[in-house]
Backbone as CSV, one residue per row, in Angstrom:
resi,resn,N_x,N_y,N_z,CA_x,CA_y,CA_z,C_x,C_y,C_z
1,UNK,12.505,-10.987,20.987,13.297,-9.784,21.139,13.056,-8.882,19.943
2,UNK,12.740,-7.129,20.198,12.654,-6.725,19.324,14.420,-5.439,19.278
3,UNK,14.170,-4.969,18.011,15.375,-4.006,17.983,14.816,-2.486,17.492
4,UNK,14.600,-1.287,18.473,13.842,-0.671,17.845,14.762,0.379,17.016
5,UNK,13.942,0.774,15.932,15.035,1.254,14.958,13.680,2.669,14.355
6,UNK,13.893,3.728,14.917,13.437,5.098,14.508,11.889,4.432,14.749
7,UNK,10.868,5.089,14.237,9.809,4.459,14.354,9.310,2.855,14.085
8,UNK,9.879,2.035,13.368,10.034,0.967,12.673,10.423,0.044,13.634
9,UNK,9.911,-1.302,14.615,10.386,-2.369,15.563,10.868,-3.561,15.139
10,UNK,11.866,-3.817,14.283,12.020,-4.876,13.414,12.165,-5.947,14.413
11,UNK,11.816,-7.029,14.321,11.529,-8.267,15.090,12.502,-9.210,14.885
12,UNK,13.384,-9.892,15.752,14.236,-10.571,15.485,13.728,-12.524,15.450
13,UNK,13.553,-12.900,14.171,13.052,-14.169,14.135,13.405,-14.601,13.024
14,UNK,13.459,-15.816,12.733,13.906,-16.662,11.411,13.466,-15.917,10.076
15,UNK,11.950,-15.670,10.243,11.718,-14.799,8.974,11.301,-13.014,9.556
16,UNK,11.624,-12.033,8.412,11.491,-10.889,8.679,10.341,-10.540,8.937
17,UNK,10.021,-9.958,9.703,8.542,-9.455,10.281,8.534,-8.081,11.045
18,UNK,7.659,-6.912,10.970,7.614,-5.972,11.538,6.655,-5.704,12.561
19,UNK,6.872,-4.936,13.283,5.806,-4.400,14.614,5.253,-3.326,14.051
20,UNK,3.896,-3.105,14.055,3.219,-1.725,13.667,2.648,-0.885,14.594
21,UNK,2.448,-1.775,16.139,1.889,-0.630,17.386,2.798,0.347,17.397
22,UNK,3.882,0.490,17.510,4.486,1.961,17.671,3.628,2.404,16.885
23,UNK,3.810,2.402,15.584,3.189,3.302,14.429,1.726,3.470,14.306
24,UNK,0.969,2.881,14.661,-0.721,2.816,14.488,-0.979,3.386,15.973
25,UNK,0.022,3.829,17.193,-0.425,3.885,18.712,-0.072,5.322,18.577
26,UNK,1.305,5.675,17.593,1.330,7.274,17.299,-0.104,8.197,16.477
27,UNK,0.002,6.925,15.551,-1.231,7.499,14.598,-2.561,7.871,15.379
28,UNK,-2.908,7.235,16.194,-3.990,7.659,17.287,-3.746,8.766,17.859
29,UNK,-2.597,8.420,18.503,-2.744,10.180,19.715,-2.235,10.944,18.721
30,UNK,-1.702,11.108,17.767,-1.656,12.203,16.294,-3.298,12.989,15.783
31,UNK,-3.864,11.678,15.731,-5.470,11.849,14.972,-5.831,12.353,16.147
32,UNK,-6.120,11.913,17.450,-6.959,11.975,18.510,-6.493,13.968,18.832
33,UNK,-5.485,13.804,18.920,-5.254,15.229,19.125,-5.310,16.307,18.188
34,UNK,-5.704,15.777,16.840,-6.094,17.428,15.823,-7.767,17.202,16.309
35,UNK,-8.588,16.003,16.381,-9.757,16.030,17.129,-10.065,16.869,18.095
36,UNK,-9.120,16.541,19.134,-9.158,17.479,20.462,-9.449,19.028,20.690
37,UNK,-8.347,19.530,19.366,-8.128,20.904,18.937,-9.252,21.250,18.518
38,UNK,-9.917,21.082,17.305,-10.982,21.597,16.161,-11.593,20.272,15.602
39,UNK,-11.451,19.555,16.110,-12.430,18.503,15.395,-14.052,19.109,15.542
40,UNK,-14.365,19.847,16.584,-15.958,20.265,16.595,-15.947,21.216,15.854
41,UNK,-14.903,22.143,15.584,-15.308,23.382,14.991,-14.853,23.607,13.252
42,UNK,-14.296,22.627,13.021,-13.746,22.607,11.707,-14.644,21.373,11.023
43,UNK,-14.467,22.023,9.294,-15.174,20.796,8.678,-14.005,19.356,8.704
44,UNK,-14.854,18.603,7.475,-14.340,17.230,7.453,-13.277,17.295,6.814
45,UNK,-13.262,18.323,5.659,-12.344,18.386,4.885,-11.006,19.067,5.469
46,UNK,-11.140,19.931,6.450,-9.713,20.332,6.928,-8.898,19.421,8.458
47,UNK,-9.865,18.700,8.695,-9.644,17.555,9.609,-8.975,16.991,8.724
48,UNK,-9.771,16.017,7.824,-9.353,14.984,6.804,-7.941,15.775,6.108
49,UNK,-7.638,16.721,5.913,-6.523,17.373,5.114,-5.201,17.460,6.155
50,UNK,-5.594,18.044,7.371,-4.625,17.707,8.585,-4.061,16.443,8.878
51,UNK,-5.294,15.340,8.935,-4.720,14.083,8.778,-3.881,13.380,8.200
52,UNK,-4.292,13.767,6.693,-3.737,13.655,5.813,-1.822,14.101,5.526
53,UNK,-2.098,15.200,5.965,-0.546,15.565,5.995,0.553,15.695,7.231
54,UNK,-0.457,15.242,8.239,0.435,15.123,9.510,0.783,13.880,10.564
55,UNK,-0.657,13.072,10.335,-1.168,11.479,10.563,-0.315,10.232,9.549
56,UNK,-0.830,10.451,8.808,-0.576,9.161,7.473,1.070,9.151,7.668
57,UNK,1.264,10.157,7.306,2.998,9.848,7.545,3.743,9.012,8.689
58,UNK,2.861,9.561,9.796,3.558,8.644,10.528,3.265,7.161,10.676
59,UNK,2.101,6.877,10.677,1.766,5.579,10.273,2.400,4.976,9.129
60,UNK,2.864,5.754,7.700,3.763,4.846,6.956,4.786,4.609,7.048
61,UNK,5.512,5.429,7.903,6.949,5.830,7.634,7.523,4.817,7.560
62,UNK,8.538,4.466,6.542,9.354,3.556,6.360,8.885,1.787,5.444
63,UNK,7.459,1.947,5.771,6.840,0.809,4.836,7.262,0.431,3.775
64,UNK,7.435,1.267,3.103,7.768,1.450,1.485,8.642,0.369,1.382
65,UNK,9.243,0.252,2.148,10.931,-0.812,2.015,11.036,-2.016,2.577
66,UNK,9.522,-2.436,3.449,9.344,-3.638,3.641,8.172,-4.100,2.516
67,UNK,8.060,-5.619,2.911,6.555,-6.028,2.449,5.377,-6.781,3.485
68,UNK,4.553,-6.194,3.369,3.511,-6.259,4.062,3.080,-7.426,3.942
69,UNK,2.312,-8.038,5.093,1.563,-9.434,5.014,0.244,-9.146,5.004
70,UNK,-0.717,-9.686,4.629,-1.935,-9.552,4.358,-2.469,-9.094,5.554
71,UNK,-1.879,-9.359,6.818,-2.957,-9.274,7.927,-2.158,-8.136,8.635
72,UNK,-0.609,-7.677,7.723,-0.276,-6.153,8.751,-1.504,-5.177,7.395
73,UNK,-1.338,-5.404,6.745,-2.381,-4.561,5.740,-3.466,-4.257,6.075
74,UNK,-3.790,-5.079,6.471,-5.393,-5.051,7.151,-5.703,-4.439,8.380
75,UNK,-4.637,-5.095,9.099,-4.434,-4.051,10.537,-4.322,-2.221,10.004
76,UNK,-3.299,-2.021,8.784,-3.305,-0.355,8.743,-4.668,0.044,8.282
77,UNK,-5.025,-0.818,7.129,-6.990,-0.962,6.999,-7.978,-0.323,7.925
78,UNK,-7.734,-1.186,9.482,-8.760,-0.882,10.023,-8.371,0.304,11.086
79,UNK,-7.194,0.801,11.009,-6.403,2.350,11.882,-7.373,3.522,11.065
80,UNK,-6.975,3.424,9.460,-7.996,4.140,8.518,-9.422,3.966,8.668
81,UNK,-9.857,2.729,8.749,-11.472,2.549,8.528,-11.860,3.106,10.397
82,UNK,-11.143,3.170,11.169,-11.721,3.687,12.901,-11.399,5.498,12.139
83,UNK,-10.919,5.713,11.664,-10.467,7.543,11.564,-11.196,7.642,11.164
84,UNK,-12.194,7.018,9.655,-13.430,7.593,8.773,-14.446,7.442,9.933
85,UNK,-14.737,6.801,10.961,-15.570,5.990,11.177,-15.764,7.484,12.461
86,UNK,-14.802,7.925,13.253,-14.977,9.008,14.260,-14.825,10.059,13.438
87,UNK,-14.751,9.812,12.404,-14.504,11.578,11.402,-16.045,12.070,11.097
88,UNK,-17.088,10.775,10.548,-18.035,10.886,10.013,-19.056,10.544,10.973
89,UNK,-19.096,10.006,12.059,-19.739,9.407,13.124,-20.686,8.098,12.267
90,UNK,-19.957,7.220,11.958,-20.995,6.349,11.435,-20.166,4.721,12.091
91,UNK,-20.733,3.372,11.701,-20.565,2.950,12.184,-20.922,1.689,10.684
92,UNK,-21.125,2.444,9.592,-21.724,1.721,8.508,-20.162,1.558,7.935
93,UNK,-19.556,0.476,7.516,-18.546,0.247,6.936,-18.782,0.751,5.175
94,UNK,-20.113,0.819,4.895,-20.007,0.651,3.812,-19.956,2.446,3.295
95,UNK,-20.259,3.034,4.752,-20.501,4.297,4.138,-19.036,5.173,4.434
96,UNK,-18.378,4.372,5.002,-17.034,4.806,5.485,-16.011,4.660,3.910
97,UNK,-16.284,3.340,3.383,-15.594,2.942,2.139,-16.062,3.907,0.859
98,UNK,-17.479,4.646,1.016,-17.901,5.265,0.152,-16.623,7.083,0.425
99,UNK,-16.773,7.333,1.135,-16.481,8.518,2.226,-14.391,8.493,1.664
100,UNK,-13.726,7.220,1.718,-12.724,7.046,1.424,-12.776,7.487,-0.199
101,UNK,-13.244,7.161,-0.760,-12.771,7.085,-2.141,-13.391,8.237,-2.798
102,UNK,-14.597,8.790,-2.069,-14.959,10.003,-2.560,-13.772,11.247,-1.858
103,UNK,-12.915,10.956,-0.928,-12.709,12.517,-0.711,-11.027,12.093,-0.539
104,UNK,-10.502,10.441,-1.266,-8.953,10.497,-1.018,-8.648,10.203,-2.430
C-alpha cells in the first residue's frame, strides 16, 4: 500500500522507502515536451537551461528530507544520463559524463 502525498509516494512498510515513478514519469513528459516545442530549433544550452529550471525540480522535489538508497540514486542517475543522452544524440556514456560536468 502506498499513501500518496503531493508528488512524493511514501510506501507503507517496516522500513521507510520512497516511490520515484511519479517523479522520474513527470520528469519525462516535462523534458519530452520542451523537446517537442524547440528542441530542433534551439541550442543545447537553452534546452539544457529550460531543463534545468523547469525539469530538475520536479524530479527532486522533496528529496532533500529523505535519504536515498544507492539504487534510488542511481535510478535519478540514469533519468539524467537518458536527458544528456537525447540532448546530445549520443549513446557514449562516457561522452554524456564529459557533457555533464562541462556544462552543469
Amino acid at each position: 500500500m502506498y499513501v500518496p502525498f503531493g508528488e512524493i509516494n511514501i510506501v507503507v512498510v517496516v522500513v521507510f522507502r520512497l516511490l520515484l515513478d511519479h517523479a522520474k514519469r513527470s520528469f519525462y513528459r516535462a523534458a519530452n515536451s520542451i523537446f517537442s516545442k524547440i528542441g530542433s530549433i534551439a541550442s543545447e544550452e537553452i534546452v539544457l537551461q529550460l531543463v534545468k529550471s523547469k525539469c530538475i525540480p520536479v524530479l527532486l522535489y522533496g528529496l532533500e528530507a529523505c535519504e536515498l538508497t544507492e539504487a534510488q540514486t542511481a535510478s535519478l542517475e540514469f533519468v539524467i544520463n537518458r536527458f544528456f543522452v537525447k540532448l546530445f544524440s549520443t549513446n557514449n556514456i562516457e561522452t554524456v559524463k564529459f557533457c555533464q560536468e562541462f556544462l552543469c
